[in-house]
C-alpha positions in Angstrom: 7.5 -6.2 -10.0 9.3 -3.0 -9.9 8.5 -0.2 -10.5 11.2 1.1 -13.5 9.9 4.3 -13.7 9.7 5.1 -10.1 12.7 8.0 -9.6 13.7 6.0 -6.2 14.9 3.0 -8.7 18.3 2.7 -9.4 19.7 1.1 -12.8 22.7 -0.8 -13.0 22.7 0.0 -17.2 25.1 2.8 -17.7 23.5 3.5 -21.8 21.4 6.4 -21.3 22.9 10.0 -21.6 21.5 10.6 -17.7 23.5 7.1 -16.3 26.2 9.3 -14.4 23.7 12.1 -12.9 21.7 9.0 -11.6 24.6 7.2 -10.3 26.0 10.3 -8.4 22.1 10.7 -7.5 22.0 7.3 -5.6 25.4 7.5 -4.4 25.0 11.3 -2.5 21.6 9.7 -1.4 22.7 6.8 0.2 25.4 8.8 1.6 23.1 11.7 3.3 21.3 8.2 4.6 24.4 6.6 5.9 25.2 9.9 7.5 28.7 10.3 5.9 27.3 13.7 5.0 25.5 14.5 8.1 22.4 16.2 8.9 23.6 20.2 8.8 26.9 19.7 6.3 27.3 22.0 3.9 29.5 20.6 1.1 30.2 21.9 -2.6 30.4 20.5 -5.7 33.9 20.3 -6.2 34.2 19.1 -2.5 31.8 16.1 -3.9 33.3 15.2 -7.4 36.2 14.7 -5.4 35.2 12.9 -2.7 33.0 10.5 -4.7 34.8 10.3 -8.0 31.6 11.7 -10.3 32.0 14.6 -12.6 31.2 18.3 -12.0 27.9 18.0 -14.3 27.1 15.1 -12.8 26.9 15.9 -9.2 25.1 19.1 -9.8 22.4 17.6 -11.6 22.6 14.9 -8.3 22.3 18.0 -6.1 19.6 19.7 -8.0 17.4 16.4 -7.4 17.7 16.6 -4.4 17.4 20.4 -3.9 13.4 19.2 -5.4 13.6 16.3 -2.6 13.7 18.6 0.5 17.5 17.1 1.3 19.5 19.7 0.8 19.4 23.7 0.4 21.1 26.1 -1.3 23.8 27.6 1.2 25.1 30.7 -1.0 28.6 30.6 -2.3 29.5 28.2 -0.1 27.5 25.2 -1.8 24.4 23.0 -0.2 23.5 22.3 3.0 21.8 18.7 4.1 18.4 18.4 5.8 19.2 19.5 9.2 17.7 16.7 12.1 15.4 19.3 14.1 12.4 18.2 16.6 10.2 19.3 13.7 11.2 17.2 11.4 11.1 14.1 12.9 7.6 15.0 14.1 6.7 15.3 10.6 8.4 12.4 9.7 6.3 10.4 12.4 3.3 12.1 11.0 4.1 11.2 7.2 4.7 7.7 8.6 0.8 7.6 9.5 -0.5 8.8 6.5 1.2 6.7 4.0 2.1 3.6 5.5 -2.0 2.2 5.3 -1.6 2.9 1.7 0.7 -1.1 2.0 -2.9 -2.6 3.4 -5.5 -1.2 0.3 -4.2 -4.1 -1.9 -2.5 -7.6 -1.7 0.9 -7.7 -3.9 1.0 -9.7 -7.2 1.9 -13.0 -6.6 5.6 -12.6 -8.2 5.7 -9.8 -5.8 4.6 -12.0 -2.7 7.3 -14.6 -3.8 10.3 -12.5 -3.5 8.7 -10.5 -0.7 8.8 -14.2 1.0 12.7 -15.1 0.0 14.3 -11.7 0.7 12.3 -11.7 4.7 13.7 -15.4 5.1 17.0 -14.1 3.7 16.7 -10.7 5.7 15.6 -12.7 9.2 18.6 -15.1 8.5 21.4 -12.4 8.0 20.5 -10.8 11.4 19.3 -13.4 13.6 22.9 -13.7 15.6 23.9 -10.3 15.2 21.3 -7.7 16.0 23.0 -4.6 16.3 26.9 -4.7 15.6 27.2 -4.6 11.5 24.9 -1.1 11.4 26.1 -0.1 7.8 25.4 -3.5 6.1 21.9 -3.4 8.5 21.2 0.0 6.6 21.6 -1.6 3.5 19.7 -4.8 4.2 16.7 -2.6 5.5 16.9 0.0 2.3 17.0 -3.0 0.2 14.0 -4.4 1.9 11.9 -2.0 2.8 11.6 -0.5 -1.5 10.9 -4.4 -2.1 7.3 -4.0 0.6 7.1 -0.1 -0.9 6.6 -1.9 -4.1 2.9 -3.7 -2.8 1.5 -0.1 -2.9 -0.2 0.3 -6.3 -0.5 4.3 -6.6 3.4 5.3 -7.9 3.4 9.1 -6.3 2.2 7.4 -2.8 5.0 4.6 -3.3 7.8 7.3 -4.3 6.6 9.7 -1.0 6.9 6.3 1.2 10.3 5.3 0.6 11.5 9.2 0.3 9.8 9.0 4.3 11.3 5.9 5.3 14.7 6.9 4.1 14.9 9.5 6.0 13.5 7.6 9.2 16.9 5.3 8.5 18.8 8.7 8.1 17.5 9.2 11.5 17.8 6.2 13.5 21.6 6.2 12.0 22.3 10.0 13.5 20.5 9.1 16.8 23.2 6.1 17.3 25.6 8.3 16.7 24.7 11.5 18.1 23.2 9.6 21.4 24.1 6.3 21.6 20.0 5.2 21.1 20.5 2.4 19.0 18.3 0.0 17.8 18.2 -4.1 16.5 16.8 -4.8 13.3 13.8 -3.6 11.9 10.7 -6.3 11.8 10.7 -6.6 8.0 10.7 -10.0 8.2 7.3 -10.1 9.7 6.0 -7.1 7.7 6.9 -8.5 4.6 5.4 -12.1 4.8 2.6 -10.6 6.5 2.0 -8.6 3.3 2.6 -11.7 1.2 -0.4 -13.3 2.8 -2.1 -10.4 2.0 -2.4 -10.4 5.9 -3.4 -6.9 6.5 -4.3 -7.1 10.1 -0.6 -8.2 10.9 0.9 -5.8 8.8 -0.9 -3.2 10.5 0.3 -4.1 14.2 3.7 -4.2 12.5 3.8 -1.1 10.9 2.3 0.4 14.5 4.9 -0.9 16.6 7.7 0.2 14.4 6.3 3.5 14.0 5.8 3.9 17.8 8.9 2.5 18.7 10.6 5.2 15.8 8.7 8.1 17.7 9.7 6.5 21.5 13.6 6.8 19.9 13.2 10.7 18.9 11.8 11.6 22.1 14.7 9.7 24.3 17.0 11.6 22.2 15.2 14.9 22.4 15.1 14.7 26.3 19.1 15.3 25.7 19.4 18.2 23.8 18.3 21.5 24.2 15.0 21.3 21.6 12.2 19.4 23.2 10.7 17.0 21.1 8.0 15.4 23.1 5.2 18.4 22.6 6.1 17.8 19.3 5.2 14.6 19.0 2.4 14.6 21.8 4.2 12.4 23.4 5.8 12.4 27.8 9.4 12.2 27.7 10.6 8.9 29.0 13.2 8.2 31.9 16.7 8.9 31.4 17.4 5.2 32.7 15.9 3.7 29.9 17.6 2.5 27.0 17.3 0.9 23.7 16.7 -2.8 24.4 14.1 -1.9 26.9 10.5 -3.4 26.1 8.6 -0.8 24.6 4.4 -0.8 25.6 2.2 -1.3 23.0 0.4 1.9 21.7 -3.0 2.9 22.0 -5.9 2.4 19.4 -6.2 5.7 19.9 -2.9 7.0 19.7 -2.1 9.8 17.2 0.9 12.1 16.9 -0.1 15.8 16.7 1.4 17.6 13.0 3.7 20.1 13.3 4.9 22.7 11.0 9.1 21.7 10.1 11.4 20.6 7.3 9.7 18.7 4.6 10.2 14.7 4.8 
């Protein structure tokens, strides 16, 4: 059902020679996700052995993986810096989004798949049905959890890997626009999305995967409208009122709706 040799799985068997540059791998990840190293840090590899109890040898094989990913640079002597958030990015974040996300429709999952798809969205739904917004790190975790489970029902791996890389960083985002703006947001509908792709329900996947993608891109263009780098010609998209806010209803988008590339950091 998984995908073992995918490079966005993480093992829990600590045998092979590479088991501690993994783990420090997942762990720096998850923490660039989290935002507990925040978009523009630059840290060093001492600064991270310490901070997260891995080795020298391991972290810097953890920061050369992701030096390949596009989630951190090379800052000179003093270390890496993480993927800054810029208007550019999330516009080609929001543009990744639309490429690979029809790549869940081309086939139904196996039927193992399907099951667990099913369990984990009742299990998902349940967990967040009374609180909506106020455990955000354990919502990360439920939604990162989730959303590699529905990356698995795309057959190609290379597509698979590009998707969850994207919709990490779309949970990096969301995180740093609660912070940075106060635009936060309830669960994710993965619930639907996933049973919808257990019933090899394409259709409802599809209006889904649009509405979470427009609401994503509605989010970055509230919070754009706040600081000094406009997003909204980014995205091809007006700039909403001020007065709105998260829990406002968000209008469904147009058939013919499509965000405009543009030129930025890589997903």
């Amino acid at each position: 059902m998984y995908d073992k040799q995918s490079p966005f799985a993480v093992t829990s068997k600590l045998g092979r020679r590479d088991s501690l540059s993994d783990s420090a791998h997942a762990r720096l990840r998850a923490a660039i996700i989290d935002c507990e190293l925040p978009p523009g840090a630059v840290v060093s590899e001492a600064e991270l052995s310490t901070r997260f109890a891995f080795g020298l040898a391991a972290v810097r094989a953890a920061l050369s993986k992701l030096t390949e990913a596009g989630w951190i640079a090379p800052d000179g002597r003093r270390g890496s810096k993480v993927l800054a958030m810029s208007a550019a990015h999330l516009a080609d974040l929001a543009t990744s989004r639309h490429l690979l996300e029809p790549a869940l429709l081309h086939h139904a999952p196996p039927t193992s798949l399907g099951e667990e798809l099913r369990l984990r969205a009742a299990v998902y739904q349940s967990e967040n049905l009374h609180s909506p917004a106020q455990a955000r790190p354990g919502l990360l975790h439920q939604e990162r959890t989730l959303l590699m489970l529905v990356a698995q029902s795309v057959a190609a791996p290379r597509l698979r890997g590009w998707l969850i890389d994207t919709w990490d960083l779309c949970l990096r985002a969301d995180r740093n626009l609660d912070r940075e703006f106060g635009i936060g947001r309830g669960p994710l509908p993965l619930a639907d999305l996933a049973c919808a792709l257990a019933d090899a329900d394409a259709p409802g996947a599809a209006v889904v995967l649009t509405q979470m993608r427009h609401e994503f891109e509605l989010r970055t263009v509230r919070a754009l409208s706040r600081s000094a780098a406009p997003l909204s010609h980014a995205l091809g998209m007006q700039k909403p009122s001020r007065r709105e806010n998260a829990s406002s209803p968000t209008p469904r988008p147009s058939p013919s709706y499509r965000p405009r590339s543009a030129k930025g950091d890589p997903a």
